[in-house]
Structures are given as structure tokens and as C-alpha cells.
N, C-alpha and C positions, 0 to 999 in steps of 0.2 A: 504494500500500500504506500502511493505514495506523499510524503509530508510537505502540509500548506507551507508556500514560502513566500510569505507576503512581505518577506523583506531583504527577496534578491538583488543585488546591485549596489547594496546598502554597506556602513561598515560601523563597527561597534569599538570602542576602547574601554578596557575589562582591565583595573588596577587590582590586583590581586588575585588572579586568573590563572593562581596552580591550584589551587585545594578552597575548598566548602563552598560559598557562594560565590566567588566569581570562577571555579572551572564548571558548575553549573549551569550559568548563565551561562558564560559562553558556549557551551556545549548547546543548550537550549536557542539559543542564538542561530549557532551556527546553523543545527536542524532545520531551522524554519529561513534558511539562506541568506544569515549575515553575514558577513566576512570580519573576524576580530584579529584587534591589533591588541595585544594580552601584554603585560604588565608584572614580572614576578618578580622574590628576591628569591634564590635558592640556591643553597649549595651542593655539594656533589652528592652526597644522599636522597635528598628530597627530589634533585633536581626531573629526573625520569616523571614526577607528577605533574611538572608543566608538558612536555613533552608527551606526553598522552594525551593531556587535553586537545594540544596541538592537531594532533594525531586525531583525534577524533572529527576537529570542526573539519578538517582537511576531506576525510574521508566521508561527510558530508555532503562536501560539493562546495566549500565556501573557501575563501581565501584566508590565511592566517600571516602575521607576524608579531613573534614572540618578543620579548625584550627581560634580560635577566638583569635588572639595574633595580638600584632603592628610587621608589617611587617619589619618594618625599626628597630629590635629590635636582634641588633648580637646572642641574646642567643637563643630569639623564632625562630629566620633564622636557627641557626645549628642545635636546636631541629625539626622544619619542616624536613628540608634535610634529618636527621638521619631515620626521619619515609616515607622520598620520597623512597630512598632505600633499603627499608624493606620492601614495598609497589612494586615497579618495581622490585626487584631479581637484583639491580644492576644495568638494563638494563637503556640506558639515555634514557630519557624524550623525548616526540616528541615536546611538546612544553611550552614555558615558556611564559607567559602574564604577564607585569606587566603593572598594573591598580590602580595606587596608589594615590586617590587624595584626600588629607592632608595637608591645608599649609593655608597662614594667605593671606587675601585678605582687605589691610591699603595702604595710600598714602605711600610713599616713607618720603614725607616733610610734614606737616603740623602745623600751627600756631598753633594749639592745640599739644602740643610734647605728649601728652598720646596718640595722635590716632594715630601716625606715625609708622612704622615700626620700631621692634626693632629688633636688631644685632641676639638676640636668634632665633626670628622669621622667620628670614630672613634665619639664617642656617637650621632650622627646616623643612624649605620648600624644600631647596634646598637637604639634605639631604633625605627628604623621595620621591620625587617626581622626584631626579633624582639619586641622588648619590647611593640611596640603589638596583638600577638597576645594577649597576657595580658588588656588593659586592652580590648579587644573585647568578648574573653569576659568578662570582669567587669560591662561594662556591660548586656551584653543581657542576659546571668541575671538581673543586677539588676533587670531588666524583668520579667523571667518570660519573656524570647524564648528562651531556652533550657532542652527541656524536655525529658523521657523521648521517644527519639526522635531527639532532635536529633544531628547530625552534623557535627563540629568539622575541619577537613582546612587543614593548612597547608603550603606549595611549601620543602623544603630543599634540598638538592645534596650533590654528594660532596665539598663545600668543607667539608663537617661534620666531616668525619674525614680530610681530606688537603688539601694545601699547594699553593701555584701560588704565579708572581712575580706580585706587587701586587695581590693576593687576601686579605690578610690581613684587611680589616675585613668582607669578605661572610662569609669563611669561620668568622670568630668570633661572626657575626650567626648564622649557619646552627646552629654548635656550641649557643649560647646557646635557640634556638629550636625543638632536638630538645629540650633540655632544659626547656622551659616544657612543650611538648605531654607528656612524660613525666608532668610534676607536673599538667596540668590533668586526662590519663588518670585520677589519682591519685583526686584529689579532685569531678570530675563522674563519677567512677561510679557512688554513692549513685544518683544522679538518670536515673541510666541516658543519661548524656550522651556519647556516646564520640567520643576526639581522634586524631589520628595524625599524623603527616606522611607526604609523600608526595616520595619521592627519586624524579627522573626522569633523572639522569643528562645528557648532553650532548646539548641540542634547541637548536636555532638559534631563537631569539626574539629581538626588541629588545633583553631584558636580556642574554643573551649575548654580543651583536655588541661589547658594550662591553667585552666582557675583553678584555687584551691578549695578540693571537697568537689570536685567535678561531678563524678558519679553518683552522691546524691542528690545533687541537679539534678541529675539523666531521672535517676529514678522519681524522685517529688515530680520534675512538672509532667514525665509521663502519667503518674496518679492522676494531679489535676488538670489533664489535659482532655475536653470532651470526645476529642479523638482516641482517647488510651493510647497515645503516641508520643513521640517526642519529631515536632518539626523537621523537615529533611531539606538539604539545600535545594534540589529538584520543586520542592513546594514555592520557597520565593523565585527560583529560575522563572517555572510557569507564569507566576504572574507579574513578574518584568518582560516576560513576555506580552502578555496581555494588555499592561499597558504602557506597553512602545506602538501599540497599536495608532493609525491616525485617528480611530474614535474615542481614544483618551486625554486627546490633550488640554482638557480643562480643568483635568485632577493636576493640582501643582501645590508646593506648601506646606505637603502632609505629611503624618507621620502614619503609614498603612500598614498595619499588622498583618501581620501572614502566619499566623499560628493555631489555626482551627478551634480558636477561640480561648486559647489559654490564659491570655492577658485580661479577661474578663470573669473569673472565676479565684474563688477565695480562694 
């Protein structure tokens, strides 16, 4: 059977496009005939998981290029863009993912002052997990890669609005980067550019595994999840799919859950 591809011709830029949600999307992407320009940091172990994804959108039918640089890295960002460009003929991007999760997971305080949070850390976080979502979109507009059409989508968590132990610097990364997507809503809607984030609630990814007490996450919100499930990246791929659609584009601004309702349940 063959798969709708209502978005041949088209190309996608996927920051964090070897593991959980964005080798999802792009894969989801690709299926329905986007060509992605991928985004990863990985070293020689990991690395074979960009390369599958690769590998996948490929054998698809869509066009890929990969990029194994720190995303939050001003020179590897304007060298990506120069080759998004060269890649699309100019034409803006349907959609931009960023997937960026990179940052230090320490108390805030602790009696031990080596384990606590430090000041570098703390910007480290916040810069690659929220602030380098701004300075993306600033660059490819700059281009003209983002245009009437274009679809902005960035990964937050319920760390946005609630507390865990030694969560403090994702969760203030999370706070800070609903709050960028608000003001980019703001100001690309002239251009008919629309942003959103995308809250998926507790899904077991590589970035997950690193909170501490991971597995009774997995277990608690699978209890209270009306699904009896725990979220899957494939579930938010689908619906970035959905709405990259052109009969989307007046959802901009939001914060869209995608967790079969778990956000809504004691």
C-alpha cells in the first residue's frame, strides 16, 4: 500500500534527529515525502543511530543530509543553514523540529557544593534546550528559509510547569522555551509562520533514562495514563505530522499535548 505524501518536494530541518523524537519525526516525515536535513551530536557508539534514521528517510524515497555538529554551536548553525539553502533552491523549509536534549540534571543546593548546580551549567542548559531555538529561527528567516507555510515545533515536558528532584535546570530550560515559542507565535505570524511546542508527557527515550528514578516515571504515568501506556515518540511524530499539514496553520502559540491524556489526570 502505498503512503500519502502530501509533502513531496518539500524539506524539513530535524535538531536532534538520532534518537526519541526527532529520529521519529523524521522518519515520519520522510514516509509521507519530506526530504530532512537532520541535526545530531554523537559519538562513535551512538553514532550508527543517526545513520539508521538516515537510512531509513533514504529508503523512503526522500532526500537526506545529516550533520554531526553541536546544534547550539553559532558557526555549525550558519554552516547547517548555508547547506539548508543549497539543499531547498532557497525555497523555506516546511518544517523546523527542534529536539534538543542536552543539559545537566544536579540539585539546585546541596550540602555537598560539588554536586550542586553550577552557574556554567545552568546557562549550558538553558542555552541549548531553549535559547538556541530562538537563534535557529532567526537565522533561517534570515535566509528566507522560513516562509508562509512554514512550521516551527519544539519538544517541552511537564518540567515546564512542575518540579522533580535534580530537574531544576531542564525544567527552567522547558519554562524559558514555552516562553520563546509564545513570542516567536507572536511575531512570525505576519508571515504566516506558525510555532508551538509540543508537550509529550513521560516516553522513555535516551533523554529520559537520564532522570533520576527514571523507571518509576515509566511505571507511575503508565498507571495514570488512560491509555495504560506510556507515550511513544511515533505518537508526537504522527501528529507533527498532522499539523504540518496546510489545514493547520492557525494553531500557532501552543503548548499541544500529545499524551493520550495523561496531563489531565491526578
Amino acid at each position: 500500500m502505498q503512503t500519502w505524501r502530501p509533502f513531496e518536494g518539500e524539506w524539513g530541518v530535524v535538531l536532534g534527529a538520532s534518537s526519541g523524537f526527532g529520529a521519529a519525526t523524521a522518519r515520519a516525515l520522510g514516509r509521507h515525502g519530506m526530504s530532512i536535513v537532520g541535526v545530531h551530536l554523537d559519538r562513535k557508539a551512538t553514532l550508527p543511530l543517526a545513520l539508521a534514521v538516515e537510512a531509513d528517510v533514504k529508503a523512503a524515497g526522500a532526500q537526506t543530509q545529516f550533520f554531526n555538529v553541536n546544534a547550539a554551536d553559532p558557526d555549525k548553525r550558519s554552516q547547517v543553514c548555508d547547506r539548508v539553502r543549497e539543499l531547498t533552491g532557497g525555497k523555506p523549509v516546511r518544517v523546523l523540529l527542534h529536539s534538543l536534549a542536552f543539559g545537566t540534571l544536579r540539585p539546585f543546593v546541596s550540602d555537598d557544593r560539588a554536586q550542586q548546580t553550577t552557574r556554567l551549567q545552568l546557562e549550558m542548559t538553558l542555552d541549548v534546550m531553549a535559547h538556541s531555538l530562538v537563534y535557529w529561527v532567526q537565522e533561517l528567516h534570515g535566509r528566507g528559509l522560513l516562509g508562509e507555510g512554514s512550521r516551527v515545533f519544539a519538544m517541552t515536558s511537564s518540567g515546564g510547569t512542575r518540579v522533580m528532584p535534580a530537574y531544576g535546570e531542564v525544567s527552567a530550560a522547558k519554562a524559558a522555551l514555552e516562553s520563546h515559542v509564545r513570542q516567536l507565535a507572536l511575531e512570525m505570524c505576519a508571515a504566516r509562520i506558525t510555532v508551538n511546542a509540543i508537550r509529550a508527557r513521560v516516553t522513555d527515550t535516551p533523554a529520559s533514562r537520564k532522570i533520576p528514578a527514571a523507571e518509576l516515571l515509566f511505571q507511575e504515568a503508565a498507571r495514570r495514563n488512560p491509555g495504560c501506556r506510556l507515550t511513544v515518540p511515533d505518537d508526537v511524530a504522527g501528529a507533527i505530522v498532522a499539523l504540518s499539514l496546510p489545514g493547520a496553520g492557525w494553531i500557532s502559540g501552543n503548548v499541544i499535548g500529545v499524551d493520550g491524556g495523561e496531563d489531565v489526570t491526578a
